[in-house]
Backbone atoms as SQL, in Angstrom:
CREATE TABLE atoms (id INTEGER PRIMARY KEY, chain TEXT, resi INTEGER, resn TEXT, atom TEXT, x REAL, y REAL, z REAL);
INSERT INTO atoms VALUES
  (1, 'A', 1, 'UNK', 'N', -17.095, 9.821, 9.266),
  (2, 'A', 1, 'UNK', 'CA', -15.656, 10.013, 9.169),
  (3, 'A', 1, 'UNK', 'C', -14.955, 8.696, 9.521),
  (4, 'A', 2, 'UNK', 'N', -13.876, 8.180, 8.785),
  (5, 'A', 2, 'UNK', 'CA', -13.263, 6.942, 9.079),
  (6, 'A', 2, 'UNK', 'C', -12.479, 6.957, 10.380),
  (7, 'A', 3, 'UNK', 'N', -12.450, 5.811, 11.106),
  (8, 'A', 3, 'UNK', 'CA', -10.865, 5.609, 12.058),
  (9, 'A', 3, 'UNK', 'C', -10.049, 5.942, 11.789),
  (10, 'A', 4, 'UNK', 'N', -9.461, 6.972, 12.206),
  (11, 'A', 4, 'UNK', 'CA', -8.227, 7.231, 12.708),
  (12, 'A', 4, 'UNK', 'C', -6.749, 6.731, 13.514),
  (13, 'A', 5, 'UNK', 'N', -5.800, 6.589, 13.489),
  (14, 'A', 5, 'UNK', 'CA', -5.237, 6.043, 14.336),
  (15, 'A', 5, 'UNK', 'C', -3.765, 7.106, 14.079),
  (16, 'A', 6, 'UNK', 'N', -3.075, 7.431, 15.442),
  (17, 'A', 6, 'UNK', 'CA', -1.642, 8.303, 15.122),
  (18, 'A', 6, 'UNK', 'C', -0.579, 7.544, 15.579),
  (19, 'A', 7, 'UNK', 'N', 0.454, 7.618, 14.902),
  (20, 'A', 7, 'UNK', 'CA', 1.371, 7.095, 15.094),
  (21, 'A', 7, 'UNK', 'C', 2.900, 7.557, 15.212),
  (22, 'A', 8, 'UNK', 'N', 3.423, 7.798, 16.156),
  (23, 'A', 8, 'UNK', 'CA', 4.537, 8.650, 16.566),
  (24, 'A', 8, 'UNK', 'C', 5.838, 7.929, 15.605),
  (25, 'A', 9, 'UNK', 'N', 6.487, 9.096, 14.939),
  (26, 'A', 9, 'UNK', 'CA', 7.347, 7.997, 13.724),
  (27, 'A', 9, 'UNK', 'C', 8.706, 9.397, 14.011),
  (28, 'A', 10, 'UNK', 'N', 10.024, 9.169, 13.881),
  (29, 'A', 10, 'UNK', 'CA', 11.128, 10.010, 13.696),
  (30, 'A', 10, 'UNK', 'C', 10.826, 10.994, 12.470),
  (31, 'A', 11, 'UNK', 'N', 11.684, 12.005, 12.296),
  (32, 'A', 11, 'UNK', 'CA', 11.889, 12.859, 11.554),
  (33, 'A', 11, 'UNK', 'C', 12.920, 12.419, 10.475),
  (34, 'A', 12, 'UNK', 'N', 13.278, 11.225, 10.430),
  (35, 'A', 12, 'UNK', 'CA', 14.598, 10.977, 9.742),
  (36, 'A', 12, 'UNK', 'C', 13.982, 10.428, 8.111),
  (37, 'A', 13, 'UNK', 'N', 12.986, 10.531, 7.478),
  (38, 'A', 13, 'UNK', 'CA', 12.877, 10.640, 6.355),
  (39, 'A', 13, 'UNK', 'C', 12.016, 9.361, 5.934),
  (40, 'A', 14, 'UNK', 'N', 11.441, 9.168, 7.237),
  (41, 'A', 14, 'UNK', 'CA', 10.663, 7.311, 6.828),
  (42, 'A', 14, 'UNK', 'C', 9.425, 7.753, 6.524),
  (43, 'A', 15, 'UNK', 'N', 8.699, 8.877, 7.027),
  (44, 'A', 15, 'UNK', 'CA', 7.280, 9.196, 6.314),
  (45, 'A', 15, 'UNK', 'C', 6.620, 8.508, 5.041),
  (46, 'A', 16, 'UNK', 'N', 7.764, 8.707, 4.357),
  (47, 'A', 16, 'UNK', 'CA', 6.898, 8.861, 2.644),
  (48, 'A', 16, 'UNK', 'C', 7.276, 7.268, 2.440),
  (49, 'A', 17, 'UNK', 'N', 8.525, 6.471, 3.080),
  (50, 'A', 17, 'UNK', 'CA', 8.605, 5.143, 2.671),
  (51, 'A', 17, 'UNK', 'C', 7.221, 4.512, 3.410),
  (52, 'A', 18, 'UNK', 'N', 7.206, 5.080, 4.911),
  (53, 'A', 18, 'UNK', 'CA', 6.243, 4.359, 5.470),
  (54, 'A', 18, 'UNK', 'C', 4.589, 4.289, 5.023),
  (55, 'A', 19, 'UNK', 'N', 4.520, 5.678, 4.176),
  (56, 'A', 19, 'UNK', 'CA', 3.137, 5.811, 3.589),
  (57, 'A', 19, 'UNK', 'C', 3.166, 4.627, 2.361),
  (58, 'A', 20, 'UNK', 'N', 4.099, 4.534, 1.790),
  (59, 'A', 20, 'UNK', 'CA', 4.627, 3.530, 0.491),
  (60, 'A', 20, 'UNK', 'C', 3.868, 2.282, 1.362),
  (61, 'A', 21, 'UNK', 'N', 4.693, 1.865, 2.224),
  (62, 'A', 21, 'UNK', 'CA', 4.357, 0.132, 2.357),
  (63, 'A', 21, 'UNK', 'C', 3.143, 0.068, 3.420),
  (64, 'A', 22, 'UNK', 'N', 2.526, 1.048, 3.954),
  (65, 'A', 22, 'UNK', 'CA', 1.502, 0.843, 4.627),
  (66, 'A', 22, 'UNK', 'C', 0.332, 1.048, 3.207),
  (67, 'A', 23, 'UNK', 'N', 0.723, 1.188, 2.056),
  (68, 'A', 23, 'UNK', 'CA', -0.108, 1.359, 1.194),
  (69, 'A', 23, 'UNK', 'C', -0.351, -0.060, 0.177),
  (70, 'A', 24, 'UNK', 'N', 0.130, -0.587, 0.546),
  (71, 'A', 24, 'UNK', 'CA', 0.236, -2.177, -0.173),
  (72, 'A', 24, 'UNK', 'C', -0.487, -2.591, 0.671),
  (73, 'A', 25, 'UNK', 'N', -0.817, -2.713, 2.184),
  (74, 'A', 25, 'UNK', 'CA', -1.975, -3.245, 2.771),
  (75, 'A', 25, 'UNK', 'C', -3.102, -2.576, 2.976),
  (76, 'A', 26, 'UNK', 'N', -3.310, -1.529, 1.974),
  (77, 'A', 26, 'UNK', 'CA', -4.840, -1.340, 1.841),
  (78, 'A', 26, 'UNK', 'C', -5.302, -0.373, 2.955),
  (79, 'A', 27, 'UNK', 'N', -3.843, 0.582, 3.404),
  (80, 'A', 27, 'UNK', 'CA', -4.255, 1.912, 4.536),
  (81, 'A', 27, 'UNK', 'C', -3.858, 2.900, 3.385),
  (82, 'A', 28, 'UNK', 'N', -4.000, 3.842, 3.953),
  (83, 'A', 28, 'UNK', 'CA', -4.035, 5.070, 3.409),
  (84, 'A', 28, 'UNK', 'C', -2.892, 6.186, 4.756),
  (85, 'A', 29, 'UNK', 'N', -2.312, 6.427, 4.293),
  (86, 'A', 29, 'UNK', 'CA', -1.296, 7.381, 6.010),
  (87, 'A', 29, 'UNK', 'C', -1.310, 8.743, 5.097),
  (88, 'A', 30, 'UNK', 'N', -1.126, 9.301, 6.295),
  (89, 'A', 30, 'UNK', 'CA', -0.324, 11.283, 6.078),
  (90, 'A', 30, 'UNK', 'C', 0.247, 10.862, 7.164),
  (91, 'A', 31, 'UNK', 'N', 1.599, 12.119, 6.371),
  (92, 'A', 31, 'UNK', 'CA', 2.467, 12.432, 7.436),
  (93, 'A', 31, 'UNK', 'C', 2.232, 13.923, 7.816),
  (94, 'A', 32, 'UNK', 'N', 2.051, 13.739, 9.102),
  (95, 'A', 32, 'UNK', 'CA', 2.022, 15.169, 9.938),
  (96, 'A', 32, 'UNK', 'C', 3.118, 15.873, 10.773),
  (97, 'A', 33, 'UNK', 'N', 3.907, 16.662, 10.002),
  (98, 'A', 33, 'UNK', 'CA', 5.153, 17.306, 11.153),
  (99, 'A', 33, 'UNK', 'C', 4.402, 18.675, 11.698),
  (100, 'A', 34, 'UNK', 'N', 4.892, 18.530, 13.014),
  (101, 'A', 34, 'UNK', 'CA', 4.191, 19.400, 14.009),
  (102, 'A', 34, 'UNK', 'C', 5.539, 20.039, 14.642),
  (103, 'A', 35, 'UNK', 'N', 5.316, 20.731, 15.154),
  (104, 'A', 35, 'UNK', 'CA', 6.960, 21.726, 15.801),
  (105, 'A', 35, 'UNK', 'C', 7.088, 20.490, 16.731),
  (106, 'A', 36, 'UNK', 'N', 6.314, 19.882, 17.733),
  (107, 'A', 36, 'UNK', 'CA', 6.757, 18.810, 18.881),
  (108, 'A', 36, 'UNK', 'C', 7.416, 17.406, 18.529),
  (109, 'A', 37, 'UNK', 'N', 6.033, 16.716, 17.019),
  (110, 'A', 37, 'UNK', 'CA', 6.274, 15.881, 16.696),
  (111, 'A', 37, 'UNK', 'C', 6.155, 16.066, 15.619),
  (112, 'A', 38, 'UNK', 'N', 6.613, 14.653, 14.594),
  (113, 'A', 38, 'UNK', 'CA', 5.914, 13.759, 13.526),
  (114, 'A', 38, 'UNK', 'C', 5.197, 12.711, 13.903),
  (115, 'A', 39, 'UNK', 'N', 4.096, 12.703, 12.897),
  (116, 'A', 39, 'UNK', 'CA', 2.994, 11.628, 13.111),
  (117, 'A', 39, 'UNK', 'C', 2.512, 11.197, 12.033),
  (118, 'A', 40, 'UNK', 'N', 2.442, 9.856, 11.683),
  (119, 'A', 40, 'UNK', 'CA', 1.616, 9.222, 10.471),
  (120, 'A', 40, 'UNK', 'C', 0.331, 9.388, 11.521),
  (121, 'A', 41, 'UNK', 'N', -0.710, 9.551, 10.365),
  (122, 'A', 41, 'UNK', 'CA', -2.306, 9.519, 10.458),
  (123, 'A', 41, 'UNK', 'C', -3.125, 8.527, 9.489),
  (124, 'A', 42, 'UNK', 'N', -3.294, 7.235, 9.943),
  (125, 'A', 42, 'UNK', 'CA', -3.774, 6.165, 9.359),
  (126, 'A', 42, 'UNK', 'C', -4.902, 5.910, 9.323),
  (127, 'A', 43, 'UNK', 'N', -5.604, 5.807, 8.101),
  (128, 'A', 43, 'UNK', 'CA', -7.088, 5.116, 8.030),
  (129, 'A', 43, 'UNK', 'C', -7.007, 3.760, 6.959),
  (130, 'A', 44, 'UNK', 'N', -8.143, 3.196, 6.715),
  (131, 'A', 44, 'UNK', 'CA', -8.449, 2.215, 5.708),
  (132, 'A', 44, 'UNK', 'C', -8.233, 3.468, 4.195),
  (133, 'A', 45, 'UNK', 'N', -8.083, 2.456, 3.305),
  (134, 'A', 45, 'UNK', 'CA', -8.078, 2.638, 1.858),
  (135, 'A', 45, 'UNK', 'C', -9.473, 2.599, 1.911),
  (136, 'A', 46, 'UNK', 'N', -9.900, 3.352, 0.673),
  (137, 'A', 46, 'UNK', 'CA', -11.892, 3.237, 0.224),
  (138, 'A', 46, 'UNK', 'C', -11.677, 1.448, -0.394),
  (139, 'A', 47, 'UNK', 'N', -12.896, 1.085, 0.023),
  (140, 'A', 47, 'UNK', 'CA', -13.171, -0.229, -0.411),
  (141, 'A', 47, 'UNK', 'C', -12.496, -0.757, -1.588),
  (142, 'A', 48, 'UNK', 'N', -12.624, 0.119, -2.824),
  (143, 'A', 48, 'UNK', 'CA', -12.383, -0.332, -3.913),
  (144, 'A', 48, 'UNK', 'C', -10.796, -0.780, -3.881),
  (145, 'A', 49, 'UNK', 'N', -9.974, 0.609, -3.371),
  (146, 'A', 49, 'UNK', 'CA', -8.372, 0.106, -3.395),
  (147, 'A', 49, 'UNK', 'C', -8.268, -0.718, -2.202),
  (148, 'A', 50, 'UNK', 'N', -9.045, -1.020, -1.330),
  (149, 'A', 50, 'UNK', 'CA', -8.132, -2.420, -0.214),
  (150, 'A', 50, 'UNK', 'C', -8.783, -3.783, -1.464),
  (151, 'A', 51, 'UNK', 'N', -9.759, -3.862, -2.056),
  (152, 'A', 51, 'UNK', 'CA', -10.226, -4.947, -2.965),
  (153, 'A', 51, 'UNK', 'C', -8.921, -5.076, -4.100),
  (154, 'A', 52, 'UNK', 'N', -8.943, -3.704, -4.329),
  (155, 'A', 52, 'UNK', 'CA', -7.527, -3.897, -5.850),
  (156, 'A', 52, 'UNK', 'C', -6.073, -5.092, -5.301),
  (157, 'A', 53, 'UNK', 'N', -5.916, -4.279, -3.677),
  (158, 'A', 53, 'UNK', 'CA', -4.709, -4.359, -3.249),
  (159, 'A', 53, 'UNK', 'C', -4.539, -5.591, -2.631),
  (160, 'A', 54, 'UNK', 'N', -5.602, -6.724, -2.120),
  (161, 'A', 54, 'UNK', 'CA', -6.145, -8.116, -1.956),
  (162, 'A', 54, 'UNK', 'C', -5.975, -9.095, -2.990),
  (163, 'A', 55, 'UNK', 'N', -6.684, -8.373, -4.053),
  (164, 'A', 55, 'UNK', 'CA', -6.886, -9.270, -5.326),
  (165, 'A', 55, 'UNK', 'C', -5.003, -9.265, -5.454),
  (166, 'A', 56, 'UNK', 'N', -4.220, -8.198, -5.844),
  (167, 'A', 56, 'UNK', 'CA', -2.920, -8.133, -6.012),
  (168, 'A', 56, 'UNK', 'C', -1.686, -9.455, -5.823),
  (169, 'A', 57, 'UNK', 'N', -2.673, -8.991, -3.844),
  (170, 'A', 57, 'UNK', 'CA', -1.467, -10.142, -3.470),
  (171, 'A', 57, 'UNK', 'C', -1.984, -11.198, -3.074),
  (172, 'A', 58, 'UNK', 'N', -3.356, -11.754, -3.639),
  (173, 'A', 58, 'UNK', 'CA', -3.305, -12.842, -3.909),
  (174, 'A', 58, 'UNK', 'C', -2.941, -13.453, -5.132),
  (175, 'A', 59, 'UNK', 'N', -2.832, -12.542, -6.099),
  (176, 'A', 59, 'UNK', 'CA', -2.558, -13.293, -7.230),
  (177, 'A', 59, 'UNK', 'C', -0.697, -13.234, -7.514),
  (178, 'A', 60, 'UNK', 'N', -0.171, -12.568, -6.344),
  (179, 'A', 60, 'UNK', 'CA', 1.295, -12.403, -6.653),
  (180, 'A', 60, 'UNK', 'C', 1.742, -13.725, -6.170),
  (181, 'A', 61, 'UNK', 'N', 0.927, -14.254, -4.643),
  (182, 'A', 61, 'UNK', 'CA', 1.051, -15.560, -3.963),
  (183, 'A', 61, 'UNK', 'C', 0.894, -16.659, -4.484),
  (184, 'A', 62, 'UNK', 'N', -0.603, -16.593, -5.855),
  (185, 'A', 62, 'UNK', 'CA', -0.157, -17.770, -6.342),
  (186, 'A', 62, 'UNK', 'C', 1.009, -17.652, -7.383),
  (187, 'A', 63, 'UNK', 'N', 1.127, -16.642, -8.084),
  (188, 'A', 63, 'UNK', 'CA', 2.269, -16.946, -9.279),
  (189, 'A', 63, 'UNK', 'C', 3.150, -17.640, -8.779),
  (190, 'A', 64, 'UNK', 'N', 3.644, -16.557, -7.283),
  (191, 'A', 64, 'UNK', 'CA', 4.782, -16.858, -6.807),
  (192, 'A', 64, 'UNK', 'C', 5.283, -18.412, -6.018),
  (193, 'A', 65, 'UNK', 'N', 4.142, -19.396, -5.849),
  (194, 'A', 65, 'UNK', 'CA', 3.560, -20.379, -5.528),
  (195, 'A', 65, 'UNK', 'C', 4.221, -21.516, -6.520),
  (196, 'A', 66, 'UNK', 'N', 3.703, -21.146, -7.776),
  (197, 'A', 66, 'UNK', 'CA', 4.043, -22.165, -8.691),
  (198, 'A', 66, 'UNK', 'C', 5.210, -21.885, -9.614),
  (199, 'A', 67, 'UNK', 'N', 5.684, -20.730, -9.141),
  (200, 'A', 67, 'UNK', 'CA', 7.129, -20.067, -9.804),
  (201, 'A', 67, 'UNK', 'C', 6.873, -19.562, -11.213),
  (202, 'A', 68, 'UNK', 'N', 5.634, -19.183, -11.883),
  (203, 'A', 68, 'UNK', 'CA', 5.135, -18.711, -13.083),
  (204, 'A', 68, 'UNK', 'C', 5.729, -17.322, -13.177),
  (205, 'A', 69, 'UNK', 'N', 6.010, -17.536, -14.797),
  (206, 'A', 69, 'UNK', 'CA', 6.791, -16.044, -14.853),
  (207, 'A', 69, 'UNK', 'C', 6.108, -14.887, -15.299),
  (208, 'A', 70, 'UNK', 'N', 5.373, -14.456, -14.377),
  (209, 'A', 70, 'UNK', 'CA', 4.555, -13.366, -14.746),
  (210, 'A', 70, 'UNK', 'C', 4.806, -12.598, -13.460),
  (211, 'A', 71, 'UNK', 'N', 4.677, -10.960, -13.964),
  (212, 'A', 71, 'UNK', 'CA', 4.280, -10.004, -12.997),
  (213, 'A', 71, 'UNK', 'C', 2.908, -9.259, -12.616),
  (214, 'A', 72, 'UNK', 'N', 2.248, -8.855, -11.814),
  (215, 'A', 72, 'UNK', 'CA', 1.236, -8.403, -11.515),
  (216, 'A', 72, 'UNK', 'C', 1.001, -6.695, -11.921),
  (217, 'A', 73, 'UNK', 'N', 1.134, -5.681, -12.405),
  (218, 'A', 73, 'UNK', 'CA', 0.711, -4.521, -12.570),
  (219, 'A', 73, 'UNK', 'C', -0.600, -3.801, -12.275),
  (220, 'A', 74, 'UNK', 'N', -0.460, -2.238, -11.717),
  (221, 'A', 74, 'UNK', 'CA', -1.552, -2.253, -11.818),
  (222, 'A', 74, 'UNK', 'C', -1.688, -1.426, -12.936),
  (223, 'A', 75, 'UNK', 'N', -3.124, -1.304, -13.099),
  (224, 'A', 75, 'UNK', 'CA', -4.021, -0.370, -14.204),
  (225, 'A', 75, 'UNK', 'C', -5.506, 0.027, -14.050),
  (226, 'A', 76, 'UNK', 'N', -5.920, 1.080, -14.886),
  (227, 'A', 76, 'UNK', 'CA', -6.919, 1.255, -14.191),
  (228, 'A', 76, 'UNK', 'C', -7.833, 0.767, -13.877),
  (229, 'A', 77, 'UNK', 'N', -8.390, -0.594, -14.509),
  (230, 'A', 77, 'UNK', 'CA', -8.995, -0.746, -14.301),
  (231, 'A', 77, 'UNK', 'C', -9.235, -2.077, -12.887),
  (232, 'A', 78, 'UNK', 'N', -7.675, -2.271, -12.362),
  (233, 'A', 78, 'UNK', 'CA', -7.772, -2.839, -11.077),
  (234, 'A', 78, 'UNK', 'C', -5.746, -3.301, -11.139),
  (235, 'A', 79, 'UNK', 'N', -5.656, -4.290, -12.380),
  (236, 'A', 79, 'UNK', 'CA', -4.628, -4.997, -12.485),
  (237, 'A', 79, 'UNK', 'C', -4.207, -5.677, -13.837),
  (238, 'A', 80, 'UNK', 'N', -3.604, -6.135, -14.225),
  (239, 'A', 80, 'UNK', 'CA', -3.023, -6.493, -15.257),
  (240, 'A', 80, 'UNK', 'C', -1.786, -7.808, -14.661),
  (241, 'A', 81, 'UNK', 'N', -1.460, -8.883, -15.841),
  (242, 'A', 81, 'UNK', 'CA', -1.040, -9.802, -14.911),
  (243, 'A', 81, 'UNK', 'C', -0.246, -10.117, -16.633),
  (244, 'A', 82, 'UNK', 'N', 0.988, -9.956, -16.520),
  (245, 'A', 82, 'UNK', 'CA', 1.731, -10.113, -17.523),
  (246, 'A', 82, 'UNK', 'C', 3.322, -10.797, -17.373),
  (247, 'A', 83, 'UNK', 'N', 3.460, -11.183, -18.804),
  (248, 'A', 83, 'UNK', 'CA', 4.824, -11.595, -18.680),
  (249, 'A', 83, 'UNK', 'C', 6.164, -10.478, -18.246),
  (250, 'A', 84, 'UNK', 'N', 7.341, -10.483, -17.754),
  (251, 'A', 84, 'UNK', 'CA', 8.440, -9.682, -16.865),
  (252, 'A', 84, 'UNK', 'C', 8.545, -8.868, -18.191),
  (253, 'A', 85, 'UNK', 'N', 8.760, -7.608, -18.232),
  (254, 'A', 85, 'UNK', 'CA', 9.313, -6.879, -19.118),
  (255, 'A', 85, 'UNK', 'C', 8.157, -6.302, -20.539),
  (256, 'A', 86, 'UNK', 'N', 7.329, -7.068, -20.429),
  (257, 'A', 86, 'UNK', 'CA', 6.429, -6.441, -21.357),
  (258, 'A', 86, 'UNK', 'C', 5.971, -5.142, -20.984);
């Protein structure tokens, strides 16, 4: 079973943002409301999505590096790296 970790968070509606951007670094959260509390419940992403989500932002760092006009997407089969708007 993976690490665990809980994290005491308000009721005011940050759950699902906080699952959002803890998900760009390659965790995985639930939100748990309990009659006492709310709690995010954090583990690692499975290997494959913290690798997707690495490769991502390294390749957003260099675009963004040399000011190249491309965006990063994903797809299934990891990522896609295209011009804005296509």
């Amino acid at each position: 079973m993976p690490e665990t970790i809980r994290i005491d968070i308000p009721r005011l509606g940050v759950g699902s943002d906080l699952t959002e951007a803890l998900a760009v670094h390659g965790l995985r959260a639930e939100v748990v409301d309990r009659d006492e509390a709310c709690e995010l419940h954090i583990t690692w992403a499975d290997e494959r999505e913290r690798l997707v989500i690495g490769a991502i932002h390294a390749i957003e760092g260099y675009l963004s590096d040399r000011e190249l006009p491309f965006v990063v997407q994903r797809a299934d089969a990891g990522a896609v790296v295209r011009p804005p708007g296509d």
